[in-house]
N, CA, C and O atoms as CSV, one atom per row, in Angstrom:
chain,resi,resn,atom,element,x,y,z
A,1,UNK,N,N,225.176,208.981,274.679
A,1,UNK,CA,C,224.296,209.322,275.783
A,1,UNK,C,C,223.909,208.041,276.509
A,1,UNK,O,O,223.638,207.042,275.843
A,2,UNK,N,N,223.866,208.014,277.937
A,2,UNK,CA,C,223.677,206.948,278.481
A,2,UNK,C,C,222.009,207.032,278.469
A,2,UNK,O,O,221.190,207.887,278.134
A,3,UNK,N,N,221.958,205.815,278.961
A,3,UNK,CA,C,220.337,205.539,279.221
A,3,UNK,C,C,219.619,205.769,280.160
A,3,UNK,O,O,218.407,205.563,280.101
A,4,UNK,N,N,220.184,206.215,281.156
A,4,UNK,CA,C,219.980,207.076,282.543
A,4,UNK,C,C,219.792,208.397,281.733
A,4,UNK,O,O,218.620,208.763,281.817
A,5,UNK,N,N,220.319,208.970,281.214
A,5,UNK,CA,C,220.012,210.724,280.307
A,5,UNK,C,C,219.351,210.906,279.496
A,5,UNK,O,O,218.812,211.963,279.170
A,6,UNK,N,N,219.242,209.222,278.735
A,6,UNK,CA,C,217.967,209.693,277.639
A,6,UNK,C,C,216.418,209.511,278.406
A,6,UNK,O,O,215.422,210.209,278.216
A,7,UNK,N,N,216.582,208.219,279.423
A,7,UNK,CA,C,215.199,208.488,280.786
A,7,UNK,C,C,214.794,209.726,280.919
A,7,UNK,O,O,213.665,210.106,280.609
A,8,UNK,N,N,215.858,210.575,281.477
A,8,UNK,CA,C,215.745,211.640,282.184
A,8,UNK,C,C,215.327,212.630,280.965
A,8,UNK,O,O,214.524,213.441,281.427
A,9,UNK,N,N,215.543,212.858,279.693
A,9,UNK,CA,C,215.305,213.768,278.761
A,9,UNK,C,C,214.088,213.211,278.372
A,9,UNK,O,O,213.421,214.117,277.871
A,10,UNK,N,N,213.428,212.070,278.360
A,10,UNK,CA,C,212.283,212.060,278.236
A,10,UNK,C,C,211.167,212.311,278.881
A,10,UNK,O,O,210.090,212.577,278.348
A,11,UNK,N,N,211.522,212.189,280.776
A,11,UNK,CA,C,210.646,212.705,281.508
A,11,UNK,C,C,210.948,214.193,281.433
A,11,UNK,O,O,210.230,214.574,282.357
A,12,UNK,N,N,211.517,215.279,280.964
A,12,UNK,CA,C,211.946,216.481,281.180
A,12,UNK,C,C,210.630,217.105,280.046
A,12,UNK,O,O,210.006,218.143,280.269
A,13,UNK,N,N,210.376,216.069,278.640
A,13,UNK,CA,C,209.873,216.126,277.797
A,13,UNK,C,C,208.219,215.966,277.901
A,13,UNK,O,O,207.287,216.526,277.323
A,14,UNK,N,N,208.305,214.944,278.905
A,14,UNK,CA,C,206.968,214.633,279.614
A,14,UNK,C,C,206.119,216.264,279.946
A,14,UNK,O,O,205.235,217.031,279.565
A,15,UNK,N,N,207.371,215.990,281.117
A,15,UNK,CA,C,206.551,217.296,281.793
A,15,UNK,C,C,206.732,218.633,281.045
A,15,UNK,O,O,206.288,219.605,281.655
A,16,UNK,N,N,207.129,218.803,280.197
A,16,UNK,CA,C,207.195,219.943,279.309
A,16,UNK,C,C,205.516,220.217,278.906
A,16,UNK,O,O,204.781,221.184,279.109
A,17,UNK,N,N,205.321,219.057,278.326
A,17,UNK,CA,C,204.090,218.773,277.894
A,17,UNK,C,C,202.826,218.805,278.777
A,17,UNK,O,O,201.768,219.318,278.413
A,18,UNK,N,N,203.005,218.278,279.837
A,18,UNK,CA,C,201.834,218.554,281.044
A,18,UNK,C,C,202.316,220.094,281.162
A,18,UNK,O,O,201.489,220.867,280.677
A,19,UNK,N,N,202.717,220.309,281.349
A,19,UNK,CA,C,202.714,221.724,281.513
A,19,UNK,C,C,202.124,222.580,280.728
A,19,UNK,O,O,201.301,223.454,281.000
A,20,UNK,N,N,202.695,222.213,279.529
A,20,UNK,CA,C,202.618,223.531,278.057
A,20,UNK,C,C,200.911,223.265,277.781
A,20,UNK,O,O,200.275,224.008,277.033
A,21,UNK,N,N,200.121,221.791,278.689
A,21,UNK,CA,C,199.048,221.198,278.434
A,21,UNK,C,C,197.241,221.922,279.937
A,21,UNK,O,O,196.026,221.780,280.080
A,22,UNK,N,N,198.504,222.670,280.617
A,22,UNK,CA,C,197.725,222.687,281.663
A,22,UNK,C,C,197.413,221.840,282.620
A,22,UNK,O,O,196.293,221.841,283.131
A,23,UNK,N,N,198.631,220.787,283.072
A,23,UNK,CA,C,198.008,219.861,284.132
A,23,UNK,C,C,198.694,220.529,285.196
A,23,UNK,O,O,198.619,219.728,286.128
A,24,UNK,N,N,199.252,221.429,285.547
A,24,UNK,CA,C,199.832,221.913,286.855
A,24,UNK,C,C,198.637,222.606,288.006
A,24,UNK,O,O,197.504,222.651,287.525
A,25,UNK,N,N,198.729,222.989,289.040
A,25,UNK,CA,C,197.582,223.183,289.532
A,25,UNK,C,C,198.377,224.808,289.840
A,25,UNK,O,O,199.261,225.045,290.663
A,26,UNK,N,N,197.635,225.880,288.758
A,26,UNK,CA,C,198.126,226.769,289.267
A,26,UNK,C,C,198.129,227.829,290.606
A,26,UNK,O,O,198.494,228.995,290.761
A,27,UNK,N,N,197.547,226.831,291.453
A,27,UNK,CA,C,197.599,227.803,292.545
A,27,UNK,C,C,198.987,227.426,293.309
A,27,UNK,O,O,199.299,228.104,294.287
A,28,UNK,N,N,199.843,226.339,292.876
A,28,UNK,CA,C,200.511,226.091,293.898
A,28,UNK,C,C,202.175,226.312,293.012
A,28,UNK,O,O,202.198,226.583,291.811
A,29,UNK,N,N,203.152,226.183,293.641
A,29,UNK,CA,C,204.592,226.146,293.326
A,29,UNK,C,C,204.605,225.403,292.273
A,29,UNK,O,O,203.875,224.418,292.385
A,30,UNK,N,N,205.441,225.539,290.778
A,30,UNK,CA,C,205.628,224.793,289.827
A,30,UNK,C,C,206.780,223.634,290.005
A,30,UNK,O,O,206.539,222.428,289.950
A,31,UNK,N,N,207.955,224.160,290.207
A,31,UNK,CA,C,209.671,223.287,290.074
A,31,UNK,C,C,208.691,222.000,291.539
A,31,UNK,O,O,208.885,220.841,291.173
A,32,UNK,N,N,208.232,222.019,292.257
A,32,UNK,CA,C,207.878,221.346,293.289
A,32,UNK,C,C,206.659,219.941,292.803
A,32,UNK,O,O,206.722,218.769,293.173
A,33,UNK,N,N,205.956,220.374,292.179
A,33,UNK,CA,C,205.111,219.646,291.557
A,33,UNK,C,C,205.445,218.896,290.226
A,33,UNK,O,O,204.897,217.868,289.829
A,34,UNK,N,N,206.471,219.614,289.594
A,34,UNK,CA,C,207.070,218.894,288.905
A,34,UNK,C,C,208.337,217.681,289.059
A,34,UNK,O,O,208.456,216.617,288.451
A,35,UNK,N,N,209.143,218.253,290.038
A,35,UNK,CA,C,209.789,217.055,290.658
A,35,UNK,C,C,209.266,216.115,291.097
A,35,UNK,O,O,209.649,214.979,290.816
A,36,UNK,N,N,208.006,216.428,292.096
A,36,UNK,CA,C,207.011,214.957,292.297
A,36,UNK,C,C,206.498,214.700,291.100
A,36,UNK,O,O,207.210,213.704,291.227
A,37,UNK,N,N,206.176,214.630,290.453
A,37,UNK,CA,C,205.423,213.865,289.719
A,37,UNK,C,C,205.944,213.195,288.309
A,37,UNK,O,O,205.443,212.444,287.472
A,38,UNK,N,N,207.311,213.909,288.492
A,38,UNK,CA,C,208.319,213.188,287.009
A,38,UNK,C,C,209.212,212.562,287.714
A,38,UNK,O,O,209.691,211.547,287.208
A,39,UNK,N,N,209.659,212.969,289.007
A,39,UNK,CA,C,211.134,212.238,289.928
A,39,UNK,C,C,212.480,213.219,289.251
A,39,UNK,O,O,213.659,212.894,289.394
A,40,UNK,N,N,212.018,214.469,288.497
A,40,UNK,CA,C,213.128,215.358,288.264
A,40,UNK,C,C,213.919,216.048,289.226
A,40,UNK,O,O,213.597,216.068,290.414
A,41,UNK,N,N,215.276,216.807,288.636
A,41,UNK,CA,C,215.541,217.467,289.730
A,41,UNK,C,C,215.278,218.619,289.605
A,41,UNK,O,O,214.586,218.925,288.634
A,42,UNK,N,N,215.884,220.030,290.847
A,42,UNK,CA,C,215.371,221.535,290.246
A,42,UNK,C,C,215.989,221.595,288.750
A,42,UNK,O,O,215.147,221.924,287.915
A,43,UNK,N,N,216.866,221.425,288.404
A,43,UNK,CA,C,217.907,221.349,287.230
A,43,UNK,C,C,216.520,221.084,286.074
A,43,UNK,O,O,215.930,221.866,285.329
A,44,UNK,N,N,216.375,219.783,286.312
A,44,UNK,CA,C,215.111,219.406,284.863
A,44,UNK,C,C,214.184,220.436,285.326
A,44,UNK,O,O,213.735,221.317,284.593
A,45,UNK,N,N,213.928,220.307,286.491
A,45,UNK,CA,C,212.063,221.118,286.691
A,45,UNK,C,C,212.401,222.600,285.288
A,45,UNK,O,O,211.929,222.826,284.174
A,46,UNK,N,N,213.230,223.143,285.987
A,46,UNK,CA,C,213.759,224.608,285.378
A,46,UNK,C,C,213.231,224.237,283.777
A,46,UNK,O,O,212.377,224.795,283.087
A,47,UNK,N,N,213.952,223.270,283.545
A,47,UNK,CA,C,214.370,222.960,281.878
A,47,UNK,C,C,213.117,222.652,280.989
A,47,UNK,O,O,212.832,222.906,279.819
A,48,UNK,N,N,212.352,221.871,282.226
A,48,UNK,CA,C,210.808,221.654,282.042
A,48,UNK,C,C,209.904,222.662,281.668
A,48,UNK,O,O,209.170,222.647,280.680
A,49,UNK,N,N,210.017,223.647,282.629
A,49,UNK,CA,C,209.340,225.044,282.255
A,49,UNK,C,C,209.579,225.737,281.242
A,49,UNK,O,O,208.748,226.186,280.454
A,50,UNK,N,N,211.022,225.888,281.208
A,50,UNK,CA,C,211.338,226.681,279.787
A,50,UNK,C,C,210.743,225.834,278.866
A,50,UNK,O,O,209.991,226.431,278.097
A,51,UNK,N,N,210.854,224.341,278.646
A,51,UNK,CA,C,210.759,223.547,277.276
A,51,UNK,C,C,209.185,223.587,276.877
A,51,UNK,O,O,208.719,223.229,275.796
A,52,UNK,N,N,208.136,224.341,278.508
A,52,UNK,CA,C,207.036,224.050,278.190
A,52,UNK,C,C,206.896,225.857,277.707
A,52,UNK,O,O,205.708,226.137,277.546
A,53,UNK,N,N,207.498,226.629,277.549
A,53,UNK,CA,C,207.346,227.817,277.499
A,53,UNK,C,C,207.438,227.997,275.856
A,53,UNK,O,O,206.812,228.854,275.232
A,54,UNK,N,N,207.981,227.410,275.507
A,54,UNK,CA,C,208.408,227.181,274.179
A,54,UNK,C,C,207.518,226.199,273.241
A,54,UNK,O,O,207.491,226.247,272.011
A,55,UNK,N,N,206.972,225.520,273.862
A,55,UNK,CA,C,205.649,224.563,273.018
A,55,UNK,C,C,204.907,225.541,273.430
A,55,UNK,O,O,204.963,226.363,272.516
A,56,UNK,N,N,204.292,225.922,274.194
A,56,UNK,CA,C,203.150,227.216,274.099
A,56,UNK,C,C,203.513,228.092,273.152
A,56,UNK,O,O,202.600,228.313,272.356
A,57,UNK,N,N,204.422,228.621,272.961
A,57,UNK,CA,C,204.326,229.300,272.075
A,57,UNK,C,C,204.072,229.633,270.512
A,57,UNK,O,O,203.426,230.383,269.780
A,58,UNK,N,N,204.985,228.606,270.490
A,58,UNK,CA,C,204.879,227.504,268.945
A,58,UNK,C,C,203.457,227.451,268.898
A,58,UNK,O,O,203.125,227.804,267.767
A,59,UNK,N,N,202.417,227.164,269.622
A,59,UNK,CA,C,201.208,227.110,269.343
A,59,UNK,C,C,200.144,228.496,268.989
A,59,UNK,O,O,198.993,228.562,268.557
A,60,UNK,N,N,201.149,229.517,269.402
A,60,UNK,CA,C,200.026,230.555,268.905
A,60,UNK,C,C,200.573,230.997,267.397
A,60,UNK,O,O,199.934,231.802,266.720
């Protein structure tokens, strides 16, 4: 794995976590707020959501 992909899998991981954490502002678009604020693309945003869909859950 290059080091450009493991960057990118760690910000994907980031925002998994703000997410699964409640920092999104839910009144507004998710994949959009997440690309700003990690530099992801729709591709991660997507991957982001699911990965944060999945730590929420794990938690109940």
């Amino acid at each position: 794995m290059s080091a450009d992909a493991s960057k990118s899998d760690n910000a994907v991981d980031r925002a998994a976590t703000w997410l699964a954490t409640g920092g999104a502002d839910r009144t507004k678009a998710t994949v959009p707020q997440v690309r700003e604020r990690f530099g992801l693309s729709a591709l991660q945003a997507v991957q982001a959501i699911r990965e944060s869909h999945l730590i929420k859950a794990r938690s109940h």
